[in-house]
MARMI-316972 format. One record per residue (C-alpha): residue number from 0; residue in three letters; x, y, z. Coordinates in Angstrom, 3 decimals, always signed. Last residue first. Example, Ala and Ser with C-alpha at 12.3 -4.5 7.8 and 13.67 -1.06 7.14 Angstrom:
% MARMI-316972
@nr->1, rest->SER, x->+13.670, y->-1.060, z->+7.140;
@nr->0, rest->ALA, x->+12.300, y->-4.500, z->+7.800;
//
This chain:
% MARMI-316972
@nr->325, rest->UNK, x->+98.257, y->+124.348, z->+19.278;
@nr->324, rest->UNK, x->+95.754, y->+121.392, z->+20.947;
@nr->323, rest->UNK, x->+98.876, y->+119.807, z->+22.289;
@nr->322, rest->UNK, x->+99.571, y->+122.660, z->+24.184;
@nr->321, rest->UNK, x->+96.036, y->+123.011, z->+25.812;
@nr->320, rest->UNK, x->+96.259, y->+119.436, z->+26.801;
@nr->319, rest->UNK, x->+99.630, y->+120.286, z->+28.680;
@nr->318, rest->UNK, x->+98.356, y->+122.966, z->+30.277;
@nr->317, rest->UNK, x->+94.666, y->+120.507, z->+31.683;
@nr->316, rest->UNK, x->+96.981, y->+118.159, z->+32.475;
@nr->315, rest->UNK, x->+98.992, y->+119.723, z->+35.231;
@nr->314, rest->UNK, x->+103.218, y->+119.477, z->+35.598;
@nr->313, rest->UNK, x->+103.873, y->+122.420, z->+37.770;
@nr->312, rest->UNK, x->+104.949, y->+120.442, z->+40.934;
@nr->311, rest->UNK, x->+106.832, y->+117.607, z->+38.390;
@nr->310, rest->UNK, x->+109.335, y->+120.413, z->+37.737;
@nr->309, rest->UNK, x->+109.823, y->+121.835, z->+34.478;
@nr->308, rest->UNK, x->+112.387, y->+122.150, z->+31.124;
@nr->307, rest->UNK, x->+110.624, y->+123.398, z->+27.968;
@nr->306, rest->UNK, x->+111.040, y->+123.916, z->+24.101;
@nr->305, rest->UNK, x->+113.200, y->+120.553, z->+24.232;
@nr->304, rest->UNK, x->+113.628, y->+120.134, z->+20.502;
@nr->303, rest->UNK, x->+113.635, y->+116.750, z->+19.012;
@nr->302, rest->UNK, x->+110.201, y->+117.784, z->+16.956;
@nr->301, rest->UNK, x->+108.804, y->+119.553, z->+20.167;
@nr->300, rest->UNK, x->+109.475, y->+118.329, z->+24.045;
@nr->299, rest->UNK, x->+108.611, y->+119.387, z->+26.978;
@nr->298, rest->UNK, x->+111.414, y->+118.010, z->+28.936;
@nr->297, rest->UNK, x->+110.903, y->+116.502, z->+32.614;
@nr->296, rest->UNK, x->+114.203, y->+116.234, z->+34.615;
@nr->295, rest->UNK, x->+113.022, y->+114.002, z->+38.356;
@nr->294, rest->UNK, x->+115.969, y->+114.874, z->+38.989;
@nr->293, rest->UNK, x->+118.793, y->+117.524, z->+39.213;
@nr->292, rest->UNK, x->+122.128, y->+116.449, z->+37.801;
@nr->291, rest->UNK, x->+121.661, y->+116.612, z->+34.103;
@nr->290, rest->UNK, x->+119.425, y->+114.320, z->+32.277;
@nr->289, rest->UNK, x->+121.097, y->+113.757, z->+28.812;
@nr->288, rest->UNK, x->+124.508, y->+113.642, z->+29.354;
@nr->287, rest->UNK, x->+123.595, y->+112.483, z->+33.418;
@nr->286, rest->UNK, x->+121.423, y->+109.246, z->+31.066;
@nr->285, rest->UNK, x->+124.781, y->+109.087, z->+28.904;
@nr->284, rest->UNK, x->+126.913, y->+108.646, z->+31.842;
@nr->283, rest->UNK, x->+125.726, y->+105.580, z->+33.481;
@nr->282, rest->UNK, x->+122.566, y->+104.393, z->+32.513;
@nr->281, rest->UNK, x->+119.681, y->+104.510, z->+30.482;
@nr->280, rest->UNK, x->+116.502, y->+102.574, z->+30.822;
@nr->279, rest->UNK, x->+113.481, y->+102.726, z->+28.587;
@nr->278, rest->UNK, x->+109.954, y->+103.500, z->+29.187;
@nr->277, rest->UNK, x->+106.358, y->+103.481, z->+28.071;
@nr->276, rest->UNK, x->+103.799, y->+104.564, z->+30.241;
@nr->275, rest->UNK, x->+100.953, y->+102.315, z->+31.925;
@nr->274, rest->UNK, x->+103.703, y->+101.053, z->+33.839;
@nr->273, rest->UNK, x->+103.142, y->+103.650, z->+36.119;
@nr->272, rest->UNK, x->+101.638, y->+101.450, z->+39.315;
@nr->271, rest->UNK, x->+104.252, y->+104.273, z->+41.470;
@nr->270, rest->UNK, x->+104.761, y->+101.754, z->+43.771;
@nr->269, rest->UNK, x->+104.707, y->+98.146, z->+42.256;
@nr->268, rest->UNK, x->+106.380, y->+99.940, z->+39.229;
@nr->267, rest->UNK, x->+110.089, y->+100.942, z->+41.285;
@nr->266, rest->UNK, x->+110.103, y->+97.826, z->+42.521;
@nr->265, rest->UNK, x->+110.112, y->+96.117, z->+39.807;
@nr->264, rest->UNK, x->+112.564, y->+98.355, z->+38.217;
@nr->263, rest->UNK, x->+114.632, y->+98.273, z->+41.478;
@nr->262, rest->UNK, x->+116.269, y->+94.783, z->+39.853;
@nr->261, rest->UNK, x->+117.233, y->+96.683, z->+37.037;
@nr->260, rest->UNK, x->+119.334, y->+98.881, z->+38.996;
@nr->259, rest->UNK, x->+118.842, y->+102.530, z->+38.144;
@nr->258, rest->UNK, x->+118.019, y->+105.263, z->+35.819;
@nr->257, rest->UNK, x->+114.653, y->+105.550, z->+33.847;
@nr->256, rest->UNK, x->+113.928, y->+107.218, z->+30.912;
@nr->255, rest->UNK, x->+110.554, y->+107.477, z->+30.840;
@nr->254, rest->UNK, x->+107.866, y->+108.688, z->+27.995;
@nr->253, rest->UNK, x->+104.371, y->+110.961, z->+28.039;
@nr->252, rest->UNK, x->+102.289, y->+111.415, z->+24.949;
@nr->251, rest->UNK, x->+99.209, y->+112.375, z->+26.350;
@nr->250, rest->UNK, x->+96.737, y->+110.066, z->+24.415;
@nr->249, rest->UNK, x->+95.673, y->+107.579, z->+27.471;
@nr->248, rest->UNK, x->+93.562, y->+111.052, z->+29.082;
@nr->247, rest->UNK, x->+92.842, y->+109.887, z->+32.391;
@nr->246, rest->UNK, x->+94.883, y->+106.994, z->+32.920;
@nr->245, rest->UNK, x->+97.990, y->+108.873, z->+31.724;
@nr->244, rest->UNK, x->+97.193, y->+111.558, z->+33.789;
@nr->243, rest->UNK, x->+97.093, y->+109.476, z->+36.871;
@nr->242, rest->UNK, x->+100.412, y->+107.963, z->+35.876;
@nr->241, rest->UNK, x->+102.097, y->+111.147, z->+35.368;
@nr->240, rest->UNK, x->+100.810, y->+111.890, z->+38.817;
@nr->239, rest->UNK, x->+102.363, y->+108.750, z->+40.730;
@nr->238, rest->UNK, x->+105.914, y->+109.126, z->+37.702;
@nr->237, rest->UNK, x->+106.216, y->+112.160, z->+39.634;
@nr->236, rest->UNK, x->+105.908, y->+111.270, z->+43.298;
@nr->235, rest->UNK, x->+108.506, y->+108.473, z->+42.192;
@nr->234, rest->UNK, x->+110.852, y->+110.527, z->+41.017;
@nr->233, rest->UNK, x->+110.575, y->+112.799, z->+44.245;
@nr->232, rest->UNK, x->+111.363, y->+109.606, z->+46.113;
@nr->231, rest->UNK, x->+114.123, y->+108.524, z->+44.331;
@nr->230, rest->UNK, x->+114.845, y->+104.891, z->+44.027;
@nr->229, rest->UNK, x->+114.413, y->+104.349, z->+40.517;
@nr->228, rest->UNK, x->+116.185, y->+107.502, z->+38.856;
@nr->227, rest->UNK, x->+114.180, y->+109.848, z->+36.239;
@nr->226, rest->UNK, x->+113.994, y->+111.364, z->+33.031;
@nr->225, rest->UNK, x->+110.557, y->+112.527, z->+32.103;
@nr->224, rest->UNK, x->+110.055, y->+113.028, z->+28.692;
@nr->223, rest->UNK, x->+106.760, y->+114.890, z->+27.237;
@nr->222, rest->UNK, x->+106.349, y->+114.683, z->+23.807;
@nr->221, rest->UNK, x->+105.487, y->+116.582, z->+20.699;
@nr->220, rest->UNK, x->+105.836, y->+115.790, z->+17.418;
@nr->219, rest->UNK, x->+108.559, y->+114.099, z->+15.408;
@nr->218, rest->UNK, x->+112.125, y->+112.520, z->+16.883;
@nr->217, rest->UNK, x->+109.840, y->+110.737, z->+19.959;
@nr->216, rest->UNK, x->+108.375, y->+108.692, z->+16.846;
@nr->215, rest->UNK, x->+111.562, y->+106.581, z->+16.667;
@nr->214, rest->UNK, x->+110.306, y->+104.182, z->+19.333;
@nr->213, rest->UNK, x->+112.706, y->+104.199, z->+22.097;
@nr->212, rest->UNK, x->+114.114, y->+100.639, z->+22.443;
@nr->211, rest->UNK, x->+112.859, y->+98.395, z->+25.587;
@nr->210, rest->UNK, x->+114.798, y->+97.084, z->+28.301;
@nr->209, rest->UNK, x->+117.900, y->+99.161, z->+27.912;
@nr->208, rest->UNK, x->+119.179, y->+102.504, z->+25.783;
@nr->207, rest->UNK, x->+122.388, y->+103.024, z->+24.807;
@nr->206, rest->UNK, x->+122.024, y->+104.117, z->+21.197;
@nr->205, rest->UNK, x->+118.558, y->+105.521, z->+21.027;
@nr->204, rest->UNK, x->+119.084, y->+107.714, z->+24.169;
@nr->203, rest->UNK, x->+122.561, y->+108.726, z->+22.743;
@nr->202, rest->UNK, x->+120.721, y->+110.020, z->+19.007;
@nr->201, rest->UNK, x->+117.771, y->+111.879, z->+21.528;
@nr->200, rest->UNK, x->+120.036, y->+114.389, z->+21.293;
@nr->199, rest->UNK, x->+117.449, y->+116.919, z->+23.247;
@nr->198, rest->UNK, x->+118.187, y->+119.957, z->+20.689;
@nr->197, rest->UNK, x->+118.259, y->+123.004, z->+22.254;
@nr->196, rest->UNK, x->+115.475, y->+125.946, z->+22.974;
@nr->195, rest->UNK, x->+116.668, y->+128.943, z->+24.910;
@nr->194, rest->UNK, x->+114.591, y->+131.816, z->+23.278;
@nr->193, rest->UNK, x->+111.665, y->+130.899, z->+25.140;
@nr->192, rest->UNK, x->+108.347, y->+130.892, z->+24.521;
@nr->191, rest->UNK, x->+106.082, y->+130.719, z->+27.050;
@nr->190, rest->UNK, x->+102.804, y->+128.781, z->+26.441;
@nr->189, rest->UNK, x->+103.632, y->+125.559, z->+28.609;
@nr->188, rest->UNK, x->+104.593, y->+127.347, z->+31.931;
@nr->187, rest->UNK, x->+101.048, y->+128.815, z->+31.341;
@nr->186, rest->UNK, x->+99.198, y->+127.469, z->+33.829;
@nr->185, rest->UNK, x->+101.392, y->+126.696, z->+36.662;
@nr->184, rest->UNK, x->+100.695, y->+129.567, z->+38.381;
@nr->183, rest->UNK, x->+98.524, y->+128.888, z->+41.590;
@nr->182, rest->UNK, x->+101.288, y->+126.725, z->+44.103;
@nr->181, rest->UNK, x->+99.334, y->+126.154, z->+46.762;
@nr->180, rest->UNK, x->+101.493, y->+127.233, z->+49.929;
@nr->179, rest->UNK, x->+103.340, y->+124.648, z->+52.602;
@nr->178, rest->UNK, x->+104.541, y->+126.240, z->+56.035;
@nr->177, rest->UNK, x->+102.151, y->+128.855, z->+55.279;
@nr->176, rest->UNK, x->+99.076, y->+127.147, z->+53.238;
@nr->175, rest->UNK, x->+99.339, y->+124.490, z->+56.240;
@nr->174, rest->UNK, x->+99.467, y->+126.541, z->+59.096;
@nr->173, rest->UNK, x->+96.188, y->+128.366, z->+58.206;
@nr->172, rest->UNK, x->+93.831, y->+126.077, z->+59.064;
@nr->171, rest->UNK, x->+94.952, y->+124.857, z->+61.731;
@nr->170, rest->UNK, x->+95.834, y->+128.631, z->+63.513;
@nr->169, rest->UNK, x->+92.489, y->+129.785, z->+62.120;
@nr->168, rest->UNK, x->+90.743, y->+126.937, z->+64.191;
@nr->167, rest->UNK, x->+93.073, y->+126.280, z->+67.315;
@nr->166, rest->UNK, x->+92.085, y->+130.619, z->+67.851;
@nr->165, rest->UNK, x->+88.329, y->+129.445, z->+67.568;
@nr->164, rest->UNK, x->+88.930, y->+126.661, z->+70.096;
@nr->163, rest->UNK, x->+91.348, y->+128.714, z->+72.595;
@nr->162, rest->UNK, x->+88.723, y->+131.498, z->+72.322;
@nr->161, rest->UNK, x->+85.739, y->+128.881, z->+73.117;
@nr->160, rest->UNK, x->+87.710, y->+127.476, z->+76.262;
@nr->159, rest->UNK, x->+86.591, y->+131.140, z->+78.014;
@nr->158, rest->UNK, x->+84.817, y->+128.893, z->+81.023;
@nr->157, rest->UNK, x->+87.487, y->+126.052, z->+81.423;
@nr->156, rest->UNK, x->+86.717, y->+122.725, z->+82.188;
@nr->155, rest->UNK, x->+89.742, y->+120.425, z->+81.908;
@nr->154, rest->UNK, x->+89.270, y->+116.399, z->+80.978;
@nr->153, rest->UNK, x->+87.175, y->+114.106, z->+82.452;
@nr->152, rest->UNK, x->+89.150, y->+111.202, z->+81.067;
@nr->151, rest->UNK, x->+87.439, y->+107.601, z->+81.623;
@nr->150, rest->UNK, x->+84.541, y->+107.009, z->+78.653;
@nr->149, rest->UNK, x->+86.225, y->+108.813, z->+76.405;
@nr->148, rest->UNK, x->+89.830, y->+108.470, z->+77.134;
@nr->147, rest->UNK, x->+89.158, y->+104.654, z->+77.206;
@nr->146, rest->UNK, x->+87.687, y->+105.217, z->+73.844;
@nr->145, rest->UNK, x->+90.714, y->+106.902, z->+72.350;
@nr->144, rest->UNK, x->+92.650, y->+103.687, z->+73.405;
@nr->143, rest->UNK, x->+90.504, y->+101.749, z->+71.363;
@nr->142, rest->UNK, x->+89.967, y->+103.906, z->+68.366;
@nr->141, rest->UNK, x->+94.403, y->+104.090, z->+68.244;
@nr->140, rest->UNK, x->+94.364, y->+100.420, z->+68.252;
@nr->139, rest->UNK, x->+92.479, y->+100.302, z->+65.736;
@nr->138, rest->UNK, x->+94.079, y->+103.221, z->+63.399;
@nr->137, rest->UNK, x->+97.268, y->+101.090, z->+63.865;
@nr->136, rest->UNK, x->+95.747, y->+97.907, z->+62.669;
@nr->135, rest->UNK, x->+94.728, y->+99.974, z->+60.031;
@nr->134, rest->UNK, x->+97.799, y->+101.244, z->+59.059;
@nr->133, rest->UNK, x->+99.578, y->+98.283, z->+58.975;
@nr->132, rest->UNK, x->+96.837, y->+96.753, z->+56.284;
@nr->131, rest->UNK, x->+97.407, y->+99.677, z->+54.144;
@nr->130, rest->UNK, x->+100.997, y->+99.550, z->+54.436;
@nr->129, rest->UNK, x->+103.211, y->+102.004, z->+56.195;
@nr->128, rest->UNK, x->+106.208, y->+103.848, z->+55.103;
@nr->127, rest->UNK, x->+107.435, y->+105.976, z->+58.030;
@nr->126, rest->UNK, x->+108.599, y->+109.841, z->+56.585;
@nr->125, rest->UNK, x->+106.966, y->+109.572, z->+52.851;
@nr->124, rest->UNK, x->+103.423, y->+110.556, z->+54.201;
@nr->123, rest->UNK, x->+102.376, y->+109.658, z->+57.942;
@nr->122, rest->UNK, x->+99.001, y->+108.284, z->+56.718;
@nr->121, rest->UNK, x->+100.447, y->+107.936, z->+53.376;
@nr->120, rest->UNK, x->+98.763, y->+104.157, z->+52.927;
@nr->119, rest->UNK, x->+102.290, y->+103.448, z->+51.078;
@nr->118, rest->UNK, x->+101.581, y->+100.460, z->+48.743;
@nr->117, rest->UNK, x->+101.561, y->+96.684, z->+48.439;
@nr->116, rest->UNK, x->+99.169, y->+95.506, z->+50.515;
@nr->115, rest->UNK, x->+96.418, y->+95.197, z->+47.575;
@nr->114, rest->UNK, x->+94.994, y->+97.999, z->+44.899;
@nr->113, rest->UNK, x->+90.938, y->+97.751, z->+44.719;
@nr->112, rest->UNK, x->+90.222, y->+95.645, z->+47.812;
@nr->111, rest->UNK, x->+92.914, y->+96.769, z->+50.242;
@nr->110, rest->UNK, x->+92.670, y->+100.425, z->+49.173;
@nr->109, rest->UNK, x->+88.788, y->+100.133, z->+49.933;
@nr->108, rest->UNK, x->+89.623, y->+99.268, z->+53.314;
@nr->107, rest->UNK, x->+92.160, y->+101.769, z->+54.030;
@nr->106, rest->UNK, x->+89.665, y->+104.566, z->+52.659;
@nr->105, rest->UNK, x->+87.350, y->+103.259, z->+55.534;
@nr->104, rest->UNK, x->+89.692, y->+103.304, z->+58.012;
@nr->103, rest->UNK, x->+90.570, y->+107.032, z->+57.190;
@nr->102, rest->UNK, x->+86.770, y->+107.380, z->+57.786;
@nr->101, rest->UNK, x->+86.866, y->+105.612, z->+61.099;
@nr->100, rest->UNK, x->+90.106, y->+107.294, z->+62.167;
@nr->99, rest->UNK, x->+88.219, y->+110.694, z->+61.612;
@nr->98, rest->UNK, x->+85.185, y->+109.475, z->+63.473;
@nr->97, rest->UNK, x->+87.300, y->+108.031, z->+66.430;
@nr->96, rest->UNK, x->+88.727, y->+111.562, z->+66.509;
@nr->95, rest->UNK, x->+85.622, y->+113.339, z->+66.378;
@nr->94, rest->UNK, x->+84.680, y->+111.163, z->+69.254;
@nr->93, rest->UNK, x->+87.961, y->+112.413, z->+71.177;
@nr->92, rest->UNK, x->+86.849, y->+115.426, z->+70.942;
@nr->91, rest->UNK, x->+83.650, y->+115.590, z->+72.399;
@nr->90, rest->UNK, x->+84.927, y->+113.886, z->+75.387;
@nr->89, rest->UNK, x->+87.693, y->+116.115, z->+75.856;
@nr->88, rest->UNK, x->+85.820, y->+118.961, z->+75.808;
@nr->87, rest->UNK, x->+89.423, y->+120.697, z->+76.758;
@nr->86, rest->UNK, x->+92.292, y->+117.978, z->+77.022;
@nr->85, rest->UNK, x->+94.572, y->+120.496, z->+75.694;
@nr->84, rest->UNK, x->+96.803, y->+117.684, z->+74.060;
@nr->83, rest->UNK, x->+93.747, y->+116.280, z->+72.791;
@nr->82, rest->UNK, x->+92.319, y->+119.897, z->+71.592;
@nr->81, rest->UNK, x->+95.479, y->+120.100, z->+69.728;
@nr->80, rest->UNK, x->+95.722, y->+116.891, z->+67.782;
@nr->79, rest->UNK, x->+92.418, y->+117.718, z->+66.525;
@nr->78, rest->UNK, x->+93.204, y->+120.555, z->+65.201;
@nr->77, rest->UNK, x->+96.283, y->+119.080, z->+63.441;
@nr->76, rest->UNK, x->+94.502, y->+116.718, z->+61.521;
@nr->75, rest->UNK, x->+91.471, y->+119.190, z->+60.650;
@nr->74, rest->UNK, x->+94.060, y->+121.359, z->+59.452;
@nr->73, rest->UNK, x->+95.594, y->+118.013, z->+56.747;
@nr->72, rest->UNK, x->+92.375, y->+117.469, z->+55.738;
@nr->71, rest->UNK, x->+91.886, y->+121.321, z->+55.084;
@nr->70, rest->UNK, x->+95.204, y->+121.369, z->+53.016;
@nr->69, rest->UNK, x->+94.398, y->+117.756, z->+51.179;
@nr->68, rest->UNK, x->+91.219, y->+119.857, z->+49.907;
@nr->67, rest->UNK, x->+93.176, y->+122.662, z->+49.128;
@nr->66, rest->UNK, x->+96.078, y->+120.603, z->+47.030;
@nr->65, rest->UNK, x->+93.212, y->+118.535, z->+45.615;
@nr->64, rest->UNK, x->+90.781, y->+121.552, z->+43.980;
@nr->63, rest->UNK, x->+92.991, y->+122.677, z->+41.064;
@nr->62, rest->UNK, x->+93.804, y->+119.026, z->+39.496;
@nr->61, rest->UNK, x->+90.736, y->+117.867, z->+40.234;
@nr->60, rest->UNK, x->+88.487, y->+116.192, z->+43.438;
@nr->59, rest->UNK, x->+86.980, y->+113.509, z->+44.442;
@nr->58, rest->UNK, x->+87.933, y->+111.255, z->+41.510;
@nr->57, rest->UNK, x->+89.930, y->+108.438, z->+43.762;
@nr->56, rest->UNK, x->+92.961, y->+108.967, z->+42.387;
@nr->55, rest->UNK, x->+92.339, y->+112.859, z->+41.998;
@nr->54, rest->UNK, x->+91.862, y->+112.625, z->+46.042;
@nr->53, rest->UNK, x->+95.208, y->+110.788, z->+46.139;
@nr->52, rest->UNK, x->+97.338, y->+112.573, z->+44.225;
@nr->51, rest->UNK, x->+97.391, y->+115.683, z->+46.795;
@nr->50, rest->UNK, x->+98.295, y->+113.360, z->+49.688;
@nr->49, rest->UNK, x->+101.740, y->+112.148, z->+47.093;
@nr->48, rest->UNK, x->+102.020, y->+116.043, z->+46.274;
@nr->47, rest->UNK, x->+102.196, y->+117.245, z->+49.961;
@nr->46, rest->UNK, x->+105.864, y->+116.296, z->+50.442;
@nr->45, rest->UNK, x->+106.614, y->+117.277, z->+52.683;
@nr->44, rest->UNK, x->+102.947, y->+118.454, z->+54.227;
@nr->43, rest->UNK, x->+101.579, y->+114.857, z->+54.889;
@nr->42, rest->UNK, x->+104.550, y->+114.411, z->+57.680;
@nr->41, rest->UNK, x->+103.011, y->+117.241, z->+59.627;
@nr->40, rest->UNK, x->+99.575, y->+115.998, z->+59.522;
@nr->39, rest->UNK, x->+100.646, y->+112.791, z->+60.913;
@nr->38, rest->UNK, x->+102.908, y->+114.122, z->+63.520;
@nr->37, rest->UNK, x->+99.726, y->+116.118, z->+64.679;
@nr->36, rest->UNK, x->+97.591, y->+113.321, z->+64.839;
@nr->35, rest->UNK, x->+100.184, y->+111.368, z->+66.635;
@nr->34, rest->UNK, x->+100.716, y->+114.396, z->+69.222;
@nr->33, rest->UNK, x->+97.245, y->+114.273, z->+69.878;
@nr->32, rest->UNK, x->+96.994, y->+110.362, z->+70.645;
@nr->31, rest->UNK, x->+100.344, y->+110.791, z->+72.906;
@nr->30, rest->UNK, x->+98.784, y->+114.074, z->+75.077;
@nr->29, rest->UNK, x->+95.384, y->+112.286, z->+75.236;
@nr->28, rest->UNK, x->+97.573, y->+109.171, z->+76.960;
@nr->27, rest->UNK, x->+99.452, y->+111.706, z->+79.147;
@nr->26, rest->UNK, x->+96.080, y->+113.003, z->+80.427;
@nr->25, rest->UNK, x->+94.565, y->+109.288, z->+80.829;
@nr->24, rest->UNK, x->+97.605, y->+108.218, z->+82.688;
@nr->23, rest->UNK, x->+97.845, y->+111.544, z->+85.151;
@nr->22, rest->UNK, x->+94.271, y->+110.748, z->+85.931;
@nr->21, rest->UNK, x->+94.860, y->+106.722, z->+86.784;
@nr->20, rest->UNK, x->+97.761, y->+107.974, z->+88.514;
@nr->19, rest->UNK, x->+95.487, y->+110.423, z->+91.113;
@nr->18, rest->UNK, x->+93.133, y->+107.274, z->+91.322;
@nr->17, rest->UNK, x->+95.812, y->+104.571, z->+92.479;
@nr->16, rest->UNK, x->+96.872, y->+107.623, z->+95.237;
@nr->15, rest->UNK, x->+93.153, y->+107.995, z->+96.269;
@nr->14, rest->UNK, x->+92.832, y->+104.053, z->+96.352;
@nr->13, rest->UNK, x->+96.031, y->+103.864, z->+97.959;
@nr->12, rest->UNK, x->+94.791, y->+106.442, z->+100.318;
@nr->11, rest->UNK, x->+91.631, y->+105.045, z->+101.229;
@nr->10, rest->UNK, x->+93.074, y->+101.525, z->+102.116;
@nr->9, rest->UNK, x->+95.670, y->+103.175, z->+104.307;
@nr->8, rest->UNK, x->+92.586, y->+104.375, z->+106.049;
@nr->7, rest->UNK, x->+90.623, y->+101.473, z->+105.825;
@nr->6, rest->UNK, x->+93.905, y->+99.928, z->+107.653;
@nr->5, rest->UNK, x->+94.306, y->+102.930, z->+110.174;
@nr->4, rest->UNK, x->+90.875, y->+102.170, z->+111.664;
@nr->3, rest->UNK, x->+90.500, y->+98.275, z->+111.783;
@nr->2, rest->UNK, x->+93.716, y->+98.757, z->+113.938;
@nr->1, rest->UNK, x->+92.190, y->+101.187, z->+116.052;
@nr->0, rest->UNK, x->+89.391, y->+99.038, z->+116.581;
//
């Protein structure tokens, strides 16, 4: 009897002590799923542009309304991430993450269809390249295991948790337009006149260029020439937006000079799906004669003149409509 005795009570405690890991698991598995969520959103902030792109690449949104839209994506991220860490209302939150994942899934999907495997999905931005189909095998797996907290992890009742929710709130979604801020006055980088102006020389690019030969019409008009190298990333972002404006209005007179080996060129296209704008290559030292050190170099470009010199951040369609209409 005594026996019987101690061995349902060893039983008991190995269940209890089974049980007490069981807890610790789920809690350190809503730690990992909110930390992921929050890696995510971090990675989508540098660069932002590439997250931007994509809501004017699928027509939800402009020029002006992308960078806030990817901003309160990118909130919504993080506040989730938070609340799983917390494990408060856990099982309320870790639904809104399965619906998140579902509609990121979604997008994943149609990517697949429209545009193939062979692209970024930019679920954790430029940091760890991921392909659509990647991606949602990941976004899967994370549903699963985000059920198991749901139906498994009671989670942490606390009676003032509303204060810790609304103070996650304005700390999400103001963390991104700190650490990351809309840049508002690119409007008129194409109306100032400068006193500056010098002749682009485009004499070398016509001499040593590659692939294809500059048409002689870049002499007369206006143009906008984007020199840039084939593996770098901040090329690549801009030749991604030049592309989208391209597509959207086929008359702006854009033009690459690309830099590189010609077996990145391929490369280079299956990414940034720019070959919708006419290019050259130029290498060696006549593309840094004509470049300079600092790239992606886009000239704005008047009758062999460059009347301009900006980043691809301030390059926006709308200003560079309104300067071909002058």
């Amino acid at each position: 009897m005594i026996f019987w005795e101690i061995k349902c009570l060893n039983l008991q405690l190995d269940f209890s002590m089974k049980n007490k890991v069981f807890v610790v698991f789920l809690y350190v598995l809503s730690a990992l799923m909110g930390l992921i969520f929050i890696y995510s959103a971090y990675t989508k902030l540098y660069p932002i542009e590439p997250f931007e792109l994509t809501f004017v690449e699928l027509r939800l949104a402009n020029w002006y309304i992308a960078p806030f839209i990817a901003r309160l994506l990118i909130s919504i991220e993080f506040f989730i991430g938070m609340m799983l860490i917390s494990s408060f209302n856990i099982r309320f939150f870790s639904r809104l993450a399965v619906l998140i994942l579902v509609v990121f899934s979604l997008y994943l999907i149609i990517i697949l269809i429209q545009q193939g495997n062979n692209r970024n999905c930019g679920c954790f931005g430029e940091y760890i390249i991921m392909t659509p189909l990647q991606a949602l095998i990941k976004n899967m797996m994370m549903i699963g295991l985000l059920m198991v907290i749901y139906f498994y992890h009671k989670g942490i009742v606390w009676s003032k948790v509303k204060y810790f929710i609304l103070l996650n709130v304005l700390v999400s979604l103001a963390a991104p337009h700190i650490l990351n801020y809309v840049e508002l006055s690119y409007s008129e980088q194409y109306l100032v006149n400068k006193e500056d102006f010098y002749p682009l020389r485009l004499d070398t690019l016509f001499k040593y260029a590659k692939i294809h030969s500059p048409p002689i019409s870049l002499k007369e008009g206006k143009h906008i020439i984007a020199f840039m190298s084939l593996t770098c990333p901040h090329c690549k972002i801009a030749a991604k937006k030049i592309r989208l404006m391209k597509e959207r209005n086929p008359a702006l007179p854009f033009y690459f000079v690309l830099n590189g080996n010609e077996e990145d060129l391929k490369l280079f296209f299956e990414d940034t799906k720019s070959d919708n704008v006419p290019y050259c290559m130029l290498l060696g030292r006549p593309f840094v004669y004509m470049a300079g050190l600092k790239l992606p170099s886009i000239y704005i470009v008047r009758n062999d003149t460059v009347i301009n010199r900006i980043d691809y951040i301030s390059l926006q369609q709308e200003a560079i409509e309104k300067w071909l209409e002058k």
